[in-house]
C-alpha positions as CSV (number, residue, x, y, z in Angstrom):
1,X,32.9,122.2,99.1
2,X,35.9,124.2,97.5
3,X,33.9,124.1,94.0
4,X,30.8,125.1,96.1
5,X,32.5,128.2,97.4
6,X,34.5,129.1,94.5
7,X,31.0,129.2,92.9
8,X,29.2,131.6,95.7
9,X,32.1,133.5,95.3
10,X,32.3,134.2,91.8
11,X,28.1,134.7,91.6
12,X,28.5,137.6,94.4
13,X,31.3,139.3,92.3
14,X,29.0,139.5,89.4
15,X,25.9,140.2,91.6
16,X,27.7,142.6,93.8
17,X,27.1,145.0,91.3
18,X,24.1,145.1,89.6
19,X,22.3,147.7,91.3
20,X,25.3,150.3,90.2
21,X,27.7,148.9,87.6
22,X,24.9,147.6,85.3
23,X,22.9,150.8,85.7
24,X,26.1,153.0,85.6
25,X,27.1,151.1,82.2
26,X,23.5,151.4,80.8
27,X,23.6,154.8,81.9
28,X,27.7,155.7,80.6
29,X,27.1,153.9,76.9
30,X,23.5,156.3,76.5
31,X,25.4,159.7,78.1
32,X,28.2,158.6,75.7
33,X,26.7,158.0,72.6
34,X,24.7,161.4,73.2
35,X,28.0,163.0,73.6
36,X,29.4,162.1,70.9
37,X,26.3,162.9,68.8
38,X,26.3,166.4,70.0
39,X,29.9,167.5,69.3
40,X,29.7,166.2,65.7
41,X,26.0,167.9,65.3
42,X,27.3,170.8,66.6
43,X,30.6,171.2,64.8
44,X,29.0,170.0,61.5
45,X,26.0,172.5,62.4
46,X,28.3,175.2,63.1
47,X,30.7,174.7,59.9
48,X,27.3,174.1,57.5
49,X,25.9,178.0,58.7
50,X,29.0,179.2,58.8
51,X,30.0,178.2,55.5
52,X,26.1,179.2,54.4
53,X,26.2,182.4,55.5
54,X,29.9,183.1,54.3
55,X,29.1,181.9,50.8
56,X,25.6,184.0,50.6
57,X,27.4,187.7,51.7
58,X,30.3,186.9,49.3
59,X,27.6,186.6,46.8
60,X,25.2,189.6,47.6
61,X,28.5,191.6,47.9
62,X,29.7,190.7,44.7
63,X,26.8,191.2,42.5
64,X,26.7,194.8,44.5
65,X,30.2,195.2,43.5
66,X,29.2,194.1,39.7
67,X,26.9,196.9,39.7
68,X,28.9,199.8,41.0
69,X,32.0,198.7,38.9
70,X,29.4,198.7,35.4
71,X,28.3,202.0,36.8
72,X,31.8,203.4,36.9
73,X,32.9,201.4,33.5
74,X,30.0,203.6,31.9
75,X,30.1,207.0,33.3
76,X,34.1,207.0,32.1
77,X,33.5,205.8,28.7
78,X,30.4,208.5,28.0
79,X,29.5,211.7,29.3
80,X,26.3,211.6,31.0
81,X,23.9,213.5,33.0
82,X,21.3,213.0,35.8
83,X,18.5,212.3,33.4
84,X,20.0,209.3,31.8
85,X,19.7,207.4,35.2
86,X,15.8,208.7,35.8
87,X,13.8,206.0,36.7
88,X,11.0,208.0,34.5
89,X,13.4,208.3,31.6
90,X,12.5,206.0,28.9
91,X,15.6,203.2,28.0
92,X,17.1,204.3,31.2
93,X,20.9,202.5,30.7
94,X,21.5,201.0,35.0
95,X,19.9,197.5,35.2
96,X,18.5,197.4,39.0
97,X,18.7,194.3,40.6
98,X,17.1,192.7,43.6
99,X,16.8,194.7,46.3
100,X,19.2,197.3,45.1
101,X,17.7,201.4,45.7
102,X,19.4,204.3,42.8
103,X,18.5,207.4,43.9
104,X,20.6,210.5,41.3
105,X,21.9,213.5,42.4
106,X,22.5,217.1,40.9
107,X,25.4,219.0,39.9
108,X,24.7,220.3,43.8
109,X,23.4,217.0,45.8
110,X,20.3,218.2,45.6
111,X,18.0,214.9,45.2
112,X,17.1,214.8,41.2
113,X,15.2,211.4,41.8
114,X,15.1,210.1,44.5
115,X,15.0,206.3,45.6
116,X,12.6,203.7,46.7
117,X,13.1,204.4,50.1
118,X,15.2,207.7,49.7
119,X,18.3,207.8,50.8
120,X,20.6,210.1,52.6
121,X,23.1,212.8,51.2
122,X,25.8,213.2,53.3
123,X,28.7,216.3,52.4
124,X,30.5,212.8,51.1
125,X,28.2,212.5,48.6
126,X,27.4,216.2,48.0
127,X,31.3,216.7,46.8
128,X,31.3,213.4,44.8
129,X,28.2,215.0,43.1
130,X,30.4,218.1,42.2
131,X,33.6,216.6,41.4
132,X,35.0,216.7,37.6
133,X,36.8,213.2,37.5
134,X,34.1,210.6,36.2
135,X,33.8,207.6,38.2
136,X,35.1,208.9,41.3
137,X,33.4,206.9,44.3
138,X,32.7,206.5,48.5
139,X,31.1,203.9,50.3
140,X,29.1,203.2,53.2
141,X,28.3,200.3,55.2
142,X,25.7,200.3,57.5
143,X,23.7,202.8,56.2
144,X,20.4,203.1,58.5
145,X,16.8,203.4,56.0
146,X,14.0,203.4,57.8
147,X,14.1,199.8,59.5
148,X,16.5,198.7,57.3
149,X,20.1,198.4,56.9
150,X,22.1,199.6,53.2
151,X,25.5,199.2,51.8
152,X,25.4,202.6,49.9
153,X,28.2,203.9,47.2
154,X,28.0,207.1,45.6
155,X,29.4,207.5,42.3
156,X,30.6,210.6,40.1
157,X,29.1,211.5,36.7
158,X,32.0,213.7,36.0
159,X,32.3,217.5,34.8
160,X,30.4,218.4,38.0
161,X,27.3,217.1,36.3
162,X,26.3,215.4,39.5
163,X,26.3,211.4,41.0
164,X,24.0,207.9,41.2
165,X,24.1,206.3,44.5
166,X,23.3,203.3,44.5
167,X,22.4,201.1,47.9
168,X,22.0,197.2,48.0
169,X,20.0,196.1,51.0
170,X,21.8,193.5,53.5
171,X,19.1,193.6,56.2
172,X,17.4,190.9,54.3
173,X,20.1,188.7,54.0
174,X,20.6,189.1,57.7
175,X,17.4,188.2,58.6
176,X,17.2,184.9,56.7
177,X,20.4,183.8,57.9
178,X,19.1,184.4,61.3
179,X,16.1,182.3,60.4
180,X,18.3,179.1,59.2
181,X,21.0,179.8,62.1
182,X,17.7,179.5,64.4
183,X,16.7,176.7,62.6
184,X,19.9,175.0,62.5
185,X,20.4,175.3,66.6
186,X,16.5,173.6,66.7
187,X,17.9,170.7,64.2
188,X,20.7,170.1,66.4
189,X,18.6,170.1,69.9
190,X,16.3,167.6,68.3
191,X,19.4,165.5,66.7
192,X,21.0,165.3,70.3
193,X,17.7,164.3,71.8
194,X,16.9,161.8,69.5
195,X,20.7,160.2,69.6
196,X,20.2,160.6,73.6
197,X,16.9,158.5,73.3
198,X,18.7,155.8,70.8
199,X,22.0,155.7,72.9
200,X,19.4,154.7,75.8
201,X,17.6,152.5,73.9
202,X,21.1,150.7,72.4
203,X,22.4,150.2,75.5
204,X,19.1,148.5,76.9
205,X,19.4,146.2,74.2
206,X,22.9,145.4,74.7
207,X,23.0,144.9,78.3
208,X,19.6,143.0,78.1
209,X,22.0,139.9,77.9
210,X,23.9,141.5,81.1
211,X,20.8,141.3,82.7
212,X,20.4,137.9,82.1
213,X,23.9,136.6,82.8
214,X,23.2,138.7,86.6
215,X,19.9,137.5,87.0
216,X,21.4,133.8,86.7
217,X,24.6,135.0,88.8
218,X,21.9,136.1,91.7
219,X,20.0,132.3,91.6
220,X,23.3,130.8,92.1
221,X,24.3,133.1,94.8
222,X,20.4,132.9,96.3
223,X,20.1,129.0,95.5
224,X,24.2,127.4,95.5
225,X,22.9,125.3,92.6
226,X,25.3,125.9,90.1
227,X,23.8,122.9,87.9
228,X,21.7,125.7,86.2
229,X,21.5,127.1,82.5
230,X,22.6,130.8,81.6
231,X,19.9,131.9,78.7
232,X,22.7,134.0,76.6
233,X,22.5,133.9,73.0
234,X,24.2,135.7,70.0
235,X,28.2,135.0,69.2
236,X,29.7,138.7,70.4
237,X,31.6,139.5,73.8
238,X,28.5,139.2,75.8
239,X,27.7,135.9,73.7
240,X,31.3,134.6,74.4
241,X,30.6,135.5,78.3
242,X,27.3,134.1,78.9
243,X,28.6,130.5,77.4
244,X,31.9,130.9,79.2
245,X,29.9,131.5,82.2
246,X,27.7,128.2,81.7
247,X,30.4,126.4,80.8
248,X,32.1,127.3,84.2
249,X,29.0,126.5,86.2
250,X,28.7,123.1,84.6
251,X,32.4,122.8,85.4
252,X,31.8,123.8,89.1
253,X,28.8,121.4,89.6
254,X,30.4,118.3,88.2
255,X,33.5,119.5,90.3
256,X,30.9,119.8,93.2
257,X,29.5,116.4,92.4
258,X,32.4,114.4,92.0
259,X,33.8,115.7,95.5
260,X,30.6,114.7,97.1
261,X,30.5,110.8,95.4
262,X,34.1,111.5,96.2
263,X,33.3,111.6,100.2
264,X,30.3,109.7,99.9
265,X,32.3,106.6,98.8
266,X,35.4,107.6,100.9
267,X,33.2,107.4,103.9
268,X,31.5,104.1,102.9
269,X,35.0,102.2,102.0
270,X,36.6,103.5,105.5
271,X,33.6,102.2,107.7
272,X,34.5,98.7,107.3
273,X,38.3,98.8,108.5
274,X,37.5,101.3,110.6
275,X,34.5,99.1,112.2
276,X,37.4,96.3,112.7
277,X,40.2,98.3,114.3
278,X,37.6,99.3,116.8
279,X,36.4,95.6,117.3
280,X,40.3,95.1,117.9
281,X,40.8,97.6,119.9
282,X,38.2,96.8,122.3
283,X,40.0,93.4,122.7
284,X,43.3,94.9,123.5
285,X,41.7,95.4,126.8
286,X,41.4,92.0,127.5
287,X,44.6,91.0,125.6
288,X,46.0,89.6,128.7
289,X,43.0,86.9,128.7
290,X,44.4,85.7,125.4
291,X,46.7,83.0,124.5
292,X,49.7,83.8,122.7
293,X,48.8,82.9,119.6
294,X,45.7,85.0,119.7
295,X,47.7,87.9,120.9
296,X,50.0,87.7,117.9
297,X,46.9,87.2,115.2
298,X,45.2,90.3,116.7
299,X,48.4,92.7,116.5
300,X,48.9,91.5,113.4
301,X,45.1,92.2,112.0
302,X,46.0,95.9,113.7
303,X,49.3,96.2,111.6
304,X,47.3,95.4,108.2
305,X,44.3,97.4,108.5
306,X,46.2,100.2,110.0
307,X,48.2,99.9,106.3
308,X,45.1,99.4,104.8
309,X,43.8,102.8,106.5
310,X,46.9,104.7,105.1
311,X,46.9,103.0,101.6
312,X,43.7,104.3,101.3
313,X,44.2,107.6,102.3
314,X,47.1,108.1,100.5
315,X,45.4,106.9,97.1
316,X,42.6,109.9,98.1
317,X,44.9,112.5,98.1
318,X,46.4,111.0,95.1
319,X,43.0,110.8,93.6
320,X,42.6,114.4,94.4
321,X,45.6,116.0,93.7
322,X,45.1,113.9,89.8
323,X,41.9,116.4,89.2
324,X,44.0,119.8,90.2
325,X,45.3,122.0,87.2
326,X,48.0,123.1,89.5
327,X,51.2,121.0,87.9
328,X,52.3,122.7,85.3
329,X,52.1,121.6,81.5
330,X,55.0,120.6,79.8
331,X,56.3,118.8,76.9
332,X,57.0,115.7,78.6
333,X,58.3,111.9,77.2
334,X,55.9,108.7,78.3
335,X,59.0,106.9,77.8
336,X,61.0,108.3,79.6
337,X,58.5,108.1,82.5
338,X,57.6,104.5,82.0
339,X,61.8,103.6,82.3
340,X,61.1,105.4,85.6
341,X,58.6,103.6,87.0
342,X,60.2,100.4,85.2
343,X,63.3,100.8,87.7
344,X,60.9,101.7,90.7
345,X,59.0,98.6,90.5
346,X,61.9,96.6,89.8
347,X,63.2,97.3,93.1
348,X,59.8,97.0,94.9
349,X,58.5,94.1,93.4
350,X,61.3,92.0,92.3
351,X,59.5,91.0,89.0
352,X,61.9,91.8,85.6
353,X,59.8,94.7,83.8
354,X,60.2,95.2,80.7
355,X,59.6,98.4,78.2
356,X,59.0,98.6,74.7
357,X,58.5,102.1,72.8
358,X,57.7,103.2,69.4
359,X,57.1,106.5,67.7
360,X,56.9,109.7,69.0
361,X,56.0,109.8,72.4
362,X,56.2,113.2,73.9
363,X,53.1,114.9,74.6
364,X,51.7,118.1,76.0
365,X,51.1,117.0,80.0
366,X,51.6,116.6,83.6
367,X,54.9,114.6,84.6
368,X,53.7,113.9,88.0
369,X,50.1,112.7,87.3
370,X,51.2,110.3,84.5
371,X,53.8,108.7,86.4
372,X,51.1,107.9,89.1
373,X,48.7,106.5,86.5
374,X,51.8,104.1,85.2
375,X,53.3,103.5,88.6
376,X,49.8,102.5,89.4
377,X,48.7,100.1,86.4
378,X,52.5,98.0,87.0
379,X,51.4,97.8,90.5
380,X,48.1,96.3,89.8
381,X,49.7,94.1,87.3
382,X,52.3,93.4,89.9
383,X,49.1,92.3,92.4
384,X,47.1,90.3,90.4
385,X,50.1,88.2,89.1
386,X,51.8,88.2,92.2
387,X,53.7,84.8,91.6
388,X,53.9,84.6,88.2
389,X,57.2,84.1,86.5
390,X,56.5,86.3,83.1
391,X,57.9,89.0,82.4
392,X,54.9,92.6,83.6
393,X,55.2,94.7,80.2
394,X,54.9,98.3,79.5
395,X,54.3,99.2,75.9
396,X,54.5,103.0,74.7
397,X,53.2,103.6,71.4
398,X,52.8,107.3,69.5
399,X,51.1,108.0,67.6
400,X,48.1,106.0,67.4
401,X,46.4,108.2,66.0
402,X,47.4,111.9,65.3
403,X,48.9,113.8,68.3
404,X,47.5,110.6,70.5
405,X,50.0,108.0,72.4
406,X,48.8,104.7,73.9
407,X,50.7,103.3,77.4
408,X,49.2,99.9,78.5
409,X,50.6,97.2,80.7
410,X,50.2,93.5,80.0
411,X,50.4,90.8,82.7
412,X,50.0,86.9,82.6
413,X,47.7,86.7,86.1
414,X,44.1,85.7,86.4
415,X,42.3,88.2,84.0
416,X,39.6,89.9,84.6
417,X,36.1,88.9,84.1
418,X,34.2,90.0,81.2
419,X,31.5,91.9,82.8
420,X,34.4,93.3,85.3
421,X,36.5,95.2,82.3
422,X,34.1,98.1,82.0
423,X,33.9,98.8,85.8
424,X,37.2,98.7,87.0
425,X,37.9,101.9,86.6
426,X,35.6,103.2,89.2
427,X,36.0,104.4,92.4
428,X,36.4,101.8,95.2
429,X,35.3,99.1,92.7
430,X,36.9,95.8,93.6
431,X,35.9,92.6,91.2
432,X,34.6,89.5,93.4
433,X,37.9,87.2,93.1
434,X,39.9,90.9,94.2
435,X,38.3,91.1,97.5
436,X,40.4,89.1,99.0
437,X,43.8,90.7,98.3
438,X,45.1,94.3,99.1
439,X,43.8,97.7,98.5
440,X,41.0,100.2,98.0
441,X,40.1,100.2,94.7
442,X,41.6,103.4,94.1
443,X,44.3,102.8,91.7
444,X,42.9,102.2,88.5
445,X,40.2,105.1,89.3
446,X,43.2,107.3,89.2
447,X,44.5,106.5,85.9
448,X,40.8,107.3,84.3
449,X,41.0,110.4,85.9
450,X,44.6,111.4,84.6
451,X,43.6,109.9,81.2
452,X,40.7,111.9,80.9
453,X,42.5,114.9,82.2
454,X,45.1,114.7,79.6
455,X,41.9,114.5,76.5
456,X,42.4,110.6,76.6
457,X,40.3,107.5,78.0
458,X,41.4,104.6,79.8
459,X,40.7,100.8,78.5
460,X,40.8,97.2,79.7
461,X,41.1,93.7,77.5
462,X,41.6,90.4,78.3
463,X,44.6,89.2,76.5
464,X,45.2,86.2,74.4
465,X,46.4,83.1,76.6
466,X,45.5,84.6,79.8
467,X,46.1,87.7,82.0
468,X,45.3,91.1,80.7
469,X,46.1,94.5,78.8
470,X,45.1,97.8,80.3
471,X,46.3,100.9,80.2
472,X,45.0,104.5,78.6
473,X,45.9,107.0,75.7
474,X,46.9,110.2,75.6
475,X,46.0,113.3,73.9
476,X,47.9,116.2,75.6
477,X,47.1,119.1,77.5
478,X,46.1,122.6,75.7
């Protein structure tokens, strides 16, 4: 079956690719998510330390500047000596802050007292200590103590009375932003692995529905049943897919379905006239033993079942071609259409045809499949009431209801039974007192199938003072 295949088809183009565009998507979304993760860890990381470490050497540089600028304020404003910076001098005037070393020098360099560690007197600081301008000053960066590493400016008491150095040390403050820059780059490892783990772990849970929408595409593939349920919860994309998917698998299998009863029943309604043309046929062997007016009866029993043969094809392809989507939708006029089929059967039948409208009745639709379902209730009208002198009418109504527009055909024939009205609009169904006159019990089977088609239903009544009203509404096509 086309459905059948259609439905393989689209099951291997899901399934084709589980083993590598499932994984590969699992795998994308984690790598992805880690990605992501690491460049804003690692630029916020970076910016954090290096803002850190900028704000804390502004701010051991500027108290060290504080204290050397105070130094210099005082020297210029009084005269002073080496023993009013001696750390054994009682009221000693420099305030020494956190890890800041004084050592004082004499009017020579020579070390007067010396700092905690001592530090060393270059021939800078040796003509500082002898220079006669108060508050004159050199610096050094980088000074190497020991293990540890100074910022060291030397200061003039003036008068040649000698200098203070003074050293801050920045070794310190190196070390401990080496600790948290040490620290930081272990935060952001264990950030990235843990957003690595997570991205893994999101996408597992997201394509967990994937998984279940391809394990489903693979029984359909494995099994061509298509009749089956897809398990997909949750109202997002992959939500929207799973239920799109079911619906088109319930879609497929009644498609399936309908074009098996559709065979099924094709098969079983062609046996019979094709049973007779062979019993005919096998006579036409032994036409010449006939008399004449056998002869005449038999070719005529050919001519009518080899009509009846092509009627009923013809109303299978019809019957087919009513459930394809491939006409195009437009805005088309049921009045119009039944005036059409109006003049048509005019000329076929001979019968005077008459049409009333009301309303609105353009709708959303297919031109072609509604003019079949009209052309085929005025020819069943025309068949059942085949020599009766009324009028065959076609009322168009819109709306009946909102957006909804009724066609039906009245006749004057026989009627139809009562337990006959709610079967003859299936396939091949032909009431008792029918049997007897033309056709496959197609026709009205067709209009069912446009009404439903075009979100309306099909409907039979026995009218008032004989014969009957049938017809169908319709609703339009999205």
């Amino acid at each position: 079956m086309g459905a059948g295949r259609a439905g393989r088809r689209f099951a291997r183009l899901l399934t084709g690719r589980r083993r590598t565009g499932l994984v590969s998507l699992r795998s994308t979304f984690a790598v992805s998510f880690a990605a992501v993760t690491a460049v804003v860890t690692v630029l916020v990381g970076l910016l954090s330390y290096t803002a850190a470490a900028r704000l804390v050497r502004v701010d051991q540089e500027s108290v060290f500047d504080e204290v050397v600028q105070d130094l210099r304020g005082e020297v210029r404003q009084r005269s002073m000596s080496p023993q009013d910076f001696s750390s054994s001098a009682p009221g000693h005037d420099l305030v020494r802050p956190a890890r800041t070393d004084v050592q004082v020098l004499g009017p020579d360099g020579a070390v007067v007292d010396p700092g905690r560690p001592g530090l060393p007197v270059t021939a800078g600081d040796r003509r500082i200590a002898g220079d006669g301008t108060a508050g004159t000053m050199v610096q050094y960066r980088d000074v190497g103590v020991g293990s540890d590493v100074y910022r060291v400016a030397t200061v003039a008491l003036g008068g040649g009375r000698g200098a203070v150095q003074i050293a801050q040390e920045f070794s310190d403050t190196e070390d401990l932003l080496r600790a948290l820059q040490q620290r930081t780059l272990l935060l952001m490892a264990a950030v990235v692995t843990l957003a690595g783990l997570f991205g893994w772990w999101l996408a597992r849970r997201i394509t967990r529905r994937l998984v279940v929408l391809t394990d489903a595409a693979e029984d359909v593939a494995r099994t061509r049943r298509l009749g089956i349920q897809v398990p997909v919860t949750g109202y997002d994309e992959v939500g929207r897919l799973g239920r799109a998917f079911d619906r088109m698998l319930g879609r497929l299998a009644q498609s399936e379905e309908d074009q098996r009863r559709l065979v099924q029943d094709a098969g079983h309604e062609l046996r019979t006239p094709l049973t007779s043309l062979r019993t005919n046929i096998s006579l036409l062997r032994r036409i010449d033993e006939l008399p004449p007016g056998t002869r005449e009866e038999l070719v005529a029993d050919l001519g009518q079942e080899a009509r009846e043969l092509t009627d009923l094809v013809n109303e299978l392809v019809d019957l087919a071609a009513g459930q394809s989507d491939a006409e195009p939708v437009r805005r088309v006029d049921l009045a119009e259409i039944a005036e059409d089929v109006a003049v048509v059967a005019r000329r076929r039948t001979g019968r005077r045809i008459l049409v009333r409208a009301s309303g609105d009745t353009a709708v959303q639709g297919r031109a072609g499949m509604l003019q079949r379902a009209v052309t085929n209730l005025v020819e069943n009208a025309a068949k059942f009431d085949r020599d009766g002198s009324a009028a065959i009418e076609i009322n168009v109504a819109g709306p009946a209801r909102p957006g909804v527009v009724r066609v039906e055909v009245l006749d004057r024939g026989p009627g139809i039974a009562e337990d006959d009205l709610i079967r003859v609009f299936d396939r091949f169904y032909r009431a008792a007192d029918a049997r007897s006159l033309p056709g496959s019990g197609l026709g009205l089977s067709i209009v069912r199938e446009v009404a439903l088609a075009h979100s309306g239903a099909p409907f039979a009544v026995r009218r008032e003072g004989g014969g009957t009203a049938i017809g169908f509404t319709v609703g339009g096509v999205g």
